[in-house]
C-alpha positions in Angstrom: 66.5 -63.5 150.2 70.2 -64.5 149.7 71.2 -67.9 149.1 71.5 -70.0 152.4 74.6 -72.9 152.4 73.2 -76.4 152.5 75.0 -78.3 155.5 73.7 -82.0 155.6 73.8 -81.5 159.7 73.5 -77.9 161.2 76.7 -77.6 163.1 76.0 -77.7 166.9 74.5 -81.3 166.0 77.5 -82.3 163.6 79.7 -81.4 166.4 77.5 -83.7 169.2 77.1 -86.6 167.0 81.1 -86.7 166.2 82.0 -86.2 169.8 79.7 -88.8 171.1 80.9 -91.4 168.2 84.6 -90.8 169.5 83.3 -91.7 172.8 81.6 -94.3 172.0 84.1 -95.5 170.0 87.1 -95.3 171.9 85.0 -96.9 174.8 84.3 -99.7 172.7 87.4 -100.1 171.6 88.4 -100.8 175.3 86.4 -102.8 176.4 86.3 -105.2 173.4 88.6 -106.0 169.9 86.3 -105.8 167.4 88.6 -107.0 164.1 87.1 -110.7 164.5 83.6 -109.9 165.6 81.1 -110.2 163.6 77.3 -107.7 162.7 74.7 -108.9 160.7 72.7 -105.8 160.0 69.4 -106.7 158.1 67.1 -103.1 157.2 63.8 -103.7 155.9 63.7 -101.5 152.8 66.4 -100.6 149.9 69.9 -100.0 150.2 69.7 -96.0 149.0 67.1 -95.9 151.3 67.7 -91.9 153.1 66.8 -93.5 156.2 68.7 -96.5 156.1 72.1 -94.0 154.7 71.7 -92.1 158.1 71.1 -95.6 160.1 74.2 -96.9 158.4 76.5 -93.8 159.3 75.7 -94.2 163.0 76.3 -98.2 163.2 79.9 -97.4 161.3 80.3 -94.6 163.9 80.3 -97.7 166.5 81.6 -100.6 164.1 83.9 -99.4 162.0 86.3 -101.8 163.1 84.0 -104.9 162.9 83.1 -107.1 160.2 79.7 -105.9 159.4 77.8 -107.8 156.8 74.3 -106.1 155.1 71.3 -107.4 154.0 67.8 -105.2 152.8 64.9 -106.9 152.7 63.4 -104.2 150.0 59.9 -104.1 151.6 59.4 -100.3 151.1 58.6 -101.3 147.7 57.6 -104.9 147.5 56.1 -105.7 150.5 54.7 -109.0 149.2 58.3 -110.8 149.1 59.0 -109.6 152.9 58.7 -113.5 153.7 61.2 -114.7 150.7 62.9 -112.5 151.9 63.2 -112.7 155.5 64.1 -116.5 154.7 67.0 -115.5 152.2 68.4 -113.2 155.8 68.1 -116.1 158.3 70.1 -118.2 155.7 72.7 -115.9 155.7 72.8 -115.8 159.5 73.2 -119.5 159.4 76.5 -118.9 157.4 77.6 -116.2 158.5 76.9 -117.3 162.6 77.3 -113.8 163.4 78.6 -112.6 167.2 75.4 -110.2 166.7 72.0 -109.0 165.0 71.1 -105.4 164.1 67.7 -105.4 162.9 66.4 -101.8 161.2 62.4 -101.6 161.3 59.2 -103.2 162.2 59.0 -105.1 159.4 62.1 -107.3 160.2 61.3 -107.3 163.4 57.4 -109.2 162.2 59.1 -111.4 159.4 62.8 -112.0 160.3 63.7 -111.9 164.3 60.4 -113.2 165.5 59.7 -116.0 163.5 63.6 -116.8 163.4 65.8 -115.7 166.4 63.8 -114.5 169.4 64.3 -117.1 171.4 65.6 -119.5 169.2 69.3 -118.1 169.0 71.6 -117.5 171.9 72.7 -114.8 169.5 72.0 -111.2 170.4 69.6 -109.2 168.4 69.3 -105.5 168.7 66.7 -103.6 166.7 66.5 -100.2 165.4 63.8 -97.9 163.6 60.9 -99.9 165.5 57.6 -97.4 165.4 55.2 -100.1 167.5 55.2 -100.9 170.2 57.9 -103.2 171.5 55.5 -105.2 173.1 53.6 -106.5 170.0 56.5 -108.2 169.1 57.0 -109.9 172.5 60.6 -107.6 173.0 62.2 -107.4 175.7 63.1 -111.3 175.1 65.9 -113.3 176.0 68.1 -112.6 173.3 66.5 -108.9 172.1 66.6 -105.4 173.1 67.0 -102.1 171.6 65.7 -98.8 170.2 62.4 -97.2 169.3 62.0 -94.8 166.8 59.7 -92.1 167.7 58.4 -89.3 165.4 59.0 -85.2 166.4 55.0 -84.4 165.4 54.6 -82.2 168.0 57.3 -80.3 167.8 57.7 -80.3 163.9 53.8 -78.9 164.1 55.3 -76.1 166.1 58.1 -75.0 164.0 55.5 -75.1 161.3 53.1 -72.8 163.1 56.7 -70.1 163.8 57.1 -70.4 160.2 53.5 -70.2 158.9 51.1 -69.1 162.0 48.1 -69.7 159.5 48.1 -72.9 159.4 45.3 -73.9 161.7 44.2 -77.5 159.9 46.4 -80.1 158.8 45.8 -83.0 156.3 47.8 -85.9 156.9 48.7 -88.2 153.7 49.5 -91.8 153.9 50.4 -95.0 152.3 49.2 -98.4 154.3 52.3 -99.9 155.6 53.3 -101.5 159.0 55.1 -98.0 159.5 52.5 -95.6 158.8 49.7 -97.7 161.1 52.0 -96.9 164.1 52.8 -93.7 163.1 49.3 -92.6 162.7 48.4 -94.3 165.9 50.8 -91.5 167.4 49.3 -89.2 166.1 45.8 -90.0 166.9 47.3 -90.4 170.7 48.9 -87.0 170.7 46.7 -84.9 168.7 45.3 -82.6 171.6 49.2 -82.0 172.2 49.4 -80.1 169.2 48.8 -76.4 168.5 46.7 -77.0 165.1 44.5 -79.7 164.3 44.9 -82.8 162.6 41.8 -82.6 160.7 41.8 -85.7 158.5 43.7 -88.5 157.5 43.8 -89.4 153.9 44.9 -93.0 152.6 47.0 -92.7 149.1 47.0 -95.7 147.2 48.7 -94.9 143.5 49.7 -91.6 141.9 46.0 -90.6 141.3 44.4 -90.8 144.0 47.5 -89.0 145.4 46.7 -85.8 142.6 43.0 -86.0 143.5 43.4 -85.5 147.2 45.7 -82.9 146.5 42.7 -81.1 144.5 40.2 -82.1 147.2 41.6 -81.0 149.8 42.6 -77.6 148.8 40.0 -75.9 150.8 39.7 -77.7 154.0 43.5 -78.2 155.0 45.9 -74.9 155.2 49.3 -77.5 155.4 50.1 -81.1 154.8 51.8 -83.6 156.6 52.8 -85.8 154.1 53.9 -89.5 156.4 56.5 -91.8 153.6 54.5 -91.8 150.2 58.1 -93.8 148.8 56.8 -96.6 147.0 53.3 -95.7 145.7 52.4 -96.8 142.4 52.9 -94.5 139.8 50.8 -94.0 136.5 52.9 -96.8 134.6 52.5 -99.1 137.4 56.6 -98.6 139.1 57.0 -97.3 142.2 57.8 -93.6 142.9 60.9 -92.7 145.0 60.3 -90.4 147.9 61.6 -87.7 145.6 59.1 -87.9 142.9 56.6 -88.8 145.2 57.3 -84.6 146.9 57.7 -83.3 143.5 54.3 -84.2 143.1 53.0 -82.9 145.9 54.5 -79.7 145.3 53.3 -79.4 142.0 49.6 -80.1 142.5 50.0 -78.4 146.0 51.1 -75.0 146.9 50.3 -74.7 150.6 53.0 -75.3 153.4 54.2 -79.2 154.0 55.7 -80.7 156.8 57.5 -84.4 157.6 59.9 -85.9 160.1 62.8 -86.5 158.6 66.0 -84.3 157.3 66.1 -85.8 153.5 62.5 -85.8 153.2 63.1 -81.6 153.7 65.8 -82.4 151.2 63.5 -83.5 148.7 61.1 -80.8 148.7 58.9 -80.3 152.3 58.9 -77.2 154.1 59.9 -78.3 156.9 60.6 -80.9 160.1 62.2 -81.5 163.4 64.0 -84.5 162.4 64.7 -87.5 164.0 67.9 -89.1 163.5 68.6 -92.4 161.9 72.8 -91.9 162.8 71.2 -91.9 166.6 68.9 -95.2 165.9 72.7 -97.0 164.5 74.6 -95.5 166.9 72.7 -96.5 169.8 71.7 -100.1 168.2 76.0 -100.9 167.6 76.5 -99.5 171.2 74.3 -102.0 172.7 75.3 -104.8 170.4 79.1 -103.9 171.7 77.9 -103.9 175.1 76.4 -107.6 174.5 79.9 -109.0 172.8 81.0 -107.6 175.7 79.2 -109.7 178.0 76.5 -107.8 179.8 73.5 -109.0 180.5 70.7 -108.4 178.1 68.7 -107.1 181.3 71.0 -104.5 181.9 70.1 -102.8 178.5 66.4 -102.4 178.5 64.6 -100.7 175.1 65.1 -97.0 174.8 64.1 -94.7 172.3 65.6 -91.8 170.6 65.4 -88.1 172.0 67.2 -86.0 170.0 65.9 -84.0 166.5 67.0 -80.9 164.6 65.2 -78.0 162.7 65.3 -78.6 159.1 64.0 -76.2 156.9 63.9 -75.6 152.8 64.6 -72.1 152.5 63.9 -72.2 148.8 60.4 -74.1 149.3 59.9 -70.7 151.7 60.8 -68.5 149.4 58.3 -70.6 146.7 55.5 -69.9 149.1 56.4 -66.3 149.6 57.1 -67.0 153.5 59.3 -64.4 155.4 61.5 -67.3 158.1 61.3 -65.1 161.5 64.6 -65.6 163.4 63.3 -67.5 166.3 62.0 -70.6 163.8 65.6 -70.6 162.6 67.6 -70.8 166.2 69.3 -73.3 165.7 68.1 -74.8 161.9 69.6 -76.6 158.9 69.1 -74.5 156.4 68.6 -76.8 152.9 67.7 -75.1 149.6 
């Protein structure tokens, strides 16, 4: 098979996402100066983070003109300091007195807005990257709206199934984290949806359990949808990136993998139909514009996202001796 380009967007959705953040931009830009306004933007896990990068590029897409301050509360890894944490990011609010509040997953949402701004600041706090439902954190509040952050399953299942129509069983792999309990609750809710069957879920805890269940379930699960392993304990005790954590999973593995998300096709998966962090930012600073601006908060009620891509690891295809069939690649990234 001859070598495929590696574009970090496939084209047709470079081309959307730049057109829509001129629009948005050059709306904003109308309606509002931005130079003395300014974002605090607080994510819940680590700056190099592949999600939080993508976030990132669509709240610039929006902001670029603002004064945007970050802070990462680092609780992909250490989960236990999430409180210290979410302390050290409401005292930088109180210095900073920011004009707005972007807030990037569910774990800022449980330790940082709720506990310290929803409904205790006139300040506007959008959040972004939220898998649970809105209503368990009390949202929509006085002073919160924004976007939910809904996985492709279904659909990544599908492109799956075009690439490898074996694949009748699927094993699904996850850490416990706030995240994954949401995202397995999806799961569990849409499973007759889906064209193969989630057979079991299995909980990974450090890197040996995570090579055992590899072993065990050889035989009962033809693919593997492997929910974010970043973080799990390795042999030495450190945590494993998301890109050791797929090199192991190849290594031990050998059958056809799945996720939800471009770089985690990057790292090593098969494949996905990815959602987009640059649409959770993008979406997030447009609203947060929108509030500066002064509309009222009940004007913007929560969304979520809607739009994904085909991303597929040609070379992880050619590894597992799979022919790609032209329809699974209408339309794909191709990475390698």
């Amino acid at each position: 098979m001859m070598p495929f380009p590696r574009f970090r967007y496939p084209l047709n959705a470079l081309l959307v996402f730049c057109v829509l953040s001129i629009l948005v931009s050059s709306a904003c830009c109308d309606e509002i100066d931005l130079k003395n306004k300014k974002i605090l933007v607080v994510m819940g896990y680590h700056e190099d983070y592949p999600w939080h990068e993508e976030t990132r590029v669509g709240i610039e897409s929006v902001l670029s003109t603002a004064q945007l301050n970050y802070f990462y509360m680092d609780t992909k890894r250490n989960l236990a300091d999430g409180e210290a944490k979410a302390k050290e990011a409401f005292e930088l609010y109180q210095a900073l007195k920011p004009d707005a509040v972007i807030a990037a997953e569910d774990n800022v949402q449980s330790m940082f807005v709720v506990p310290y701004l929803m409904n205790k600041v006139k300040t506007p706090v959008i959040f972004c990257g939220v898998n649970d439902d809105a209503t368990k954190y009390g949202y929509p509040a006085k002073n919160v709206t924004g976007i939910l952050e809904k996985k492709h399953y279904r659909e990544s299942i599908s492109l799956l199934q075009l690439i490898s129509p074996m694949v009748k069983k699927i094993a699904v792999l996850y850490r416990e984290t706030p995240s994954n309990r949401t995202n397995i609750a999806q799961l569990e809710k849409e499973a007759k949806l889906y064209k193969a069957e989630i057979s079991e879920f299995v909980r990974i805890e450090n890197e040996h359990q995570l090579v055992t269940a590899l072993a065990d379930l050889q035989l009962r699960a033809d693919a593997l949808l492997v929910l974010n392993l970043s973080g799990t304990p390795a042999k030495s005790g450190s945590p494993l990136s998301s890109e050791e954590v797929i090199n192991l999973v190849n290594r031990y593995w050998g059958k056809p993998t799945l996720g939800v998300s471009a770089w985690e096709v990057e790292a090593g998966l098969l494949c996905a139909v990815a959602k987009l962090g640059q649409e959770q930012g993008a979406v997030a600073a447009r609203m947060a514009v929108e509030l500066m601006s002064g509309t009222d908060i009940e004007l913007l009620p929560i969304t979520q996202n809607r739009n994904g891509h085909r991303v597929i690891n040609v070379g992880i295809a050619e590894q597992l001796g799979l022919k790609l069939k032209p329809i699974a690649l209408i339309g794909a990234e191709l990475v390698k």
